[in-house]
C-alpha positions in Angstrom: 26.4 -11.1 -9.8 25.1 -14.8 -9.2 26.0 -15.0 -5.5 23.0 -12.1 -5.8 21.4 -14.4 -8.5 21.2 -17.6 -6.0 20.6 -15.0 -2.9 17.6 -13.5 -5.1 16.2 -17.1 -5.8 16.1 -18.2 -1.8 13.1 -18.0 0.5 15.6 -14.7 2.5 16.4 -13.7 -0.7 13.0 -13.3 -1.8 11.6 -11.7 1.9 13.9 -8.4 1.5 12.8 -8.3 -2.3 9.3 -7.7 -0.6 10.8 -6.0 2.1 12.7 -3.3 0.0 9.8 -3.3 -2.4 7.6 -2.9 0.4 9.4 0.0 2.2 9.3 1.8 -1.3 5.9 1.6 -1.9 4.8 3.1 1.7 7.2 5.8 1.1 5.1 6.3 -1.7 1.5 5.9 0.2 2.3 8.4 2.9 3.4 11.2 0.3 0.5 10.1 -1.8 -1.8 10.5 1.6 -0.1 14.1 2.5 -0.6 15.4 -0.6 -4.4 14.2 -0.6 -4.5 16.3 2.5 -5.3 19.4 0.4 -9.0 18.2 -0.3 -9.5 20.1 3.6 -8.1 23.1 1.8 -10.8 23.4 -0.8 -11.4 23.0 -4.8 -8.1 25.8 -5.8 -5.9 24.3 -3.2 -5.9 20.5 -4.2 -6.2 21.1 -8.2 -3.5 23.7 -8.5 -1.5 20.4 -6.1 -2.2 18.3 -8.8 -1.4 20.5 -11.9 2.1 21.0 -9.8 2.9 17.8 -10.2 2.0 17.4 -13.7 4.4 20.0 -14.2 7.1 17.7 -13.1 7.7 15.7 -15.9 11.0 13.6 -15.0 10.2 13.4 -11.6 6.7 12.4 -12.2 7.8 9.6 -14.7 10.8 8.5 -12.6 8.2 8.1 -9.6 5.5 6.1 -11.6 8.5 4.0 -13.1 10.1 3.2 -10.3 6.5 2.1 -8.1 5.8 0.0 -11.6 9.1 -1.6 -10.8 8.8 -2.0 -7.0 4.7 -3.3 -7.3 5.8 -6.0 -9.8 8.9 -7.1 -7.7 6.6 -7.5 -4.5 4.1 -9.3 -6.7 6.3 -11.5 -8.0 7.9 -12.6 -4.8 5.0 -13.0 -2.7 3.5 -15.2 -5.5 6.7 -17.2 -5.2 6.8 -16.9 -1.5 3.0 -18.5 -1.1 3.6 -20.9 -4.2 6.4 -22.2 -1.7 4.4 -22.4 1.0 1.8 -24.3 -0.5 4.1 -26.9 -1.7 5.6 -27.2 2.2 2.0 -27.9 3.3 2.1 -31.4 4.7 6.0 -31.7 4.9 7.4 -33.3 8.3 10.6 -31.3 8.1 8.5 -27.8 7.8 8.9 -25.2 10.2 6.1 -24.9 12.8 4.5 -21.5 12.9 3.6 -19.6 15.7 0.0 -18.2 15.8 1.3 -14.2 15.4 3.2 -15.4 12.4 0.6 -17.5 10.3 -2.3 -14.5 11.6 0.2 -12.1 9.3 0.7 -14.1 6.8 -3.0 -14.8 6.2 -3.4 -11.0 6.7 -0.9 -10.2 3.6 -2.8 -13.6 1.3 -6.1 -11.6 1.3 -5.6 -8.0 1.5 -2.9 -8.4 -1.5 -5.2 -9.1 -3.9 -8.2 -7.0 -2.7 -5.1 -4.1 -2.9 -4.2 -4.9 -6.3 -7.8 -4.8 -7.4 -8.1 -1.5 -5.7 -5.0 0.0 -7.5 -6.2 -0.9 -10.7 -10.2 0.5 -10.3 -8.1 3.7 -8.5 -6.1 4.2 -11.3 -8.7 4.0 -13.9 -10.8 6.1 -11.8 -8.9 9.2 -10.9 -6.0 9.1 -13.9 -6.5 7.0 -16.7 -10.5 7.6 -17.0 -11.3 10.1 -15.2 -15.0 11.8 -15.3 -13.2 15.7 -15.4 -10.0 15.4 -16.7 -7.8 18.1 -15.0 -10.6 18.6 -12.4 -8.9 16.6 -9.3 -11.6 17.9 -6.7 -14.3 17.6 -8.6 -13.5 13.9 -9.2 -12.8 13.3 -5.7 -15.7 14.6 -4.1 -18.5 13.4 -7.2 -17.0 10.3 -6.4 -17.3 9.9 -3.2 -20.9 11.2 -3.2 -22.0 7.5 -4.7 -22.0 5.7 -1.4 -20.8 2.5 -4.0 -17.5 3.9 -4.9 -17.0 5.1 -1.2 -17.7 2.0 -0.2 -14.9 0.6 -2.5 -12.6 3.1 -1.4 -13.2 2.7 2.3 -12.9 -1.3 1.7 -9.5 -0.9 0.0 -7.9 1.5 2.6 -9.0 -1.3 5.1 -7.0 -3.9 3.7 -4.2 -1.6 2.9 -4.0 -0.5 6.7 -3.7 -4.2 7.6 -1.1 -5.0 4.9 1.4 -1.9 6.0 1.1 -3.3 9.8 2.3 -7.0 8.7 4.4 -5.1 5.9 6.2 -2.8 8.3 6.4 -5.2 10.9 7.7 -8.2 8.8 10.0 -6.0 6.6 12.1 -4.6 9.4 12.3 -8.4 11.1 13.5 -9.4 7.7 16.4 -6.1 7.7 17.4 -7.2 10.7 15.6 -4.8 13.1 14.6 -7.8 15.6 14.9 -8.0 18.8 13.2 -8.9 22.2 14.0 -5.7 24.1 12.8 -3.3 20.5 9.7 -5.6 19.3 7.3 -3.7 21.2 8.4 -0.6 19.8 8.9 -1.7 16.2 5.5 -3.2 16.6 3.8 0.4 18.0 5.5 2.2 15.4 4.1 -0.3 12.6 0.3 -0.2 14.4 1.0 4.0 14.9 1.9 4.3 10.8 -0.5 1.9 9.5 -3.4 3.6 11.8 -2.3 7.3 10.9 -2.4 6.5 6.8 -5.9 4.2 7.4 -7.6 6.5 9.3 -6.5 9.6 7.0 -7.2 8.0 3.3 -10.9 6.9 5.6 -11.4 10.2 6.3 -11.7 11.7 2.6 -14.9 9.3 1.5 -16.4 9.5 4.9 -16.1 13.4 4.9 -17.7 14.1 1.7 -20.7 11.0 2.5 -21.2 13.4 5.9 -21.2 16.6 3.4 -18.4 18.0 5.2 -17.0 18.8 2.5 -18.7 19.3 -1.3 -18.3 21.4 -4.1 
């Protein structure tokens, strides 16, 4: 217990926190995006999706439980990742970082925040306030009809796309998954993932702005 105490309070330690953390919470955003899929299927399709999973109680709980959990562990320890950083600015004996690595890390510094912000107005917006309660469609695509909260949507799901590249990418270098002869892979698969979920969760404002698809 305090060798993982002392491992938990390092600069490694703290990475595969956000790592882990990480990998959980994009487990969870490609479910979330596959499920969201159903709005193509029309109004009966995507609410009677949505009242399935209310019916499942435990899992749904366990689920929202253990994303509270994961969300506040990768908060915490990229707060105490960057607070460390800060304090190394200026130090002789600090690392020098290449241009790839300090382009990421700028990448995660902005679009965390603008991704936290997001959750919050998405949650208040679709499941703690929403305008028709039980109505999932009906949210979605009333919504999405105000070019403002499109907008807000389509802004979020940018950043997010640019956090799960750096995420994926840096996550699996910090497991262990680096190498010279698999980077390039491990790098397509992050752009391949992070473009697939962008271009998807894009594709549900944009279609209902075009009127593709409306109630």
């Amino acid at each position: 217990m305090q060798r993982a105490l002392t491992l938990h309070q390092t600069t490694i330690g703290k990475k595969v926190v956000m790592a882990l953390s990480g990998l959980v919470i994009v487990g969870f955003v490609i479910g979330h995006f596959l499920g969201n899929l159903n709005l193509y299927r029309g109004q009966e399709a995507l609410d009677a999706y949505a009242h399935f999973l209310q019916g499942l109680t435990p899992v749904l709980w366990g689920t929202r439980l253990l994303l509270l959990f994961a969300f506040g562990a990768h908060i915490v320890a990229a707060f105490s990742l960057w607070s460390r950083n800060i304090k190394a600015r200026g130090s002789r004996y600090k690392k020098h970082q290449d241009m790839a690595t300090d382009y990421a890390a700028r990448t995660m510094y902005w679009s965390g925040p603008i991704l936290l912000l997001f959750v919050v107005y998405h949650l208040l917006h679709f499941t703690i306030l929403p305008a028709h309660p039980g109505e999932v469609y009906r949210n979605v695509v009333e919504g999405f009809q105000n070019p403002w909260i499109a907008g807000v949507y389509i802004t979020g799901n940018i950043a997010l796309g640019f956090h799960i590249f750096h995420g994926i990418f840096s996550a699996t270098q910090t497991l262990g998954v680096n190498h010279p002869r698999y980077n390039a892979y491990r790098r397509d698969a992050a752009i391949a993932i992070s473009a697939a979920i962008t271009l998807g969760n894009l594709s549900f404002p944009i279609s209902v702005l075009a009127g593709f698809v409306t109630l």
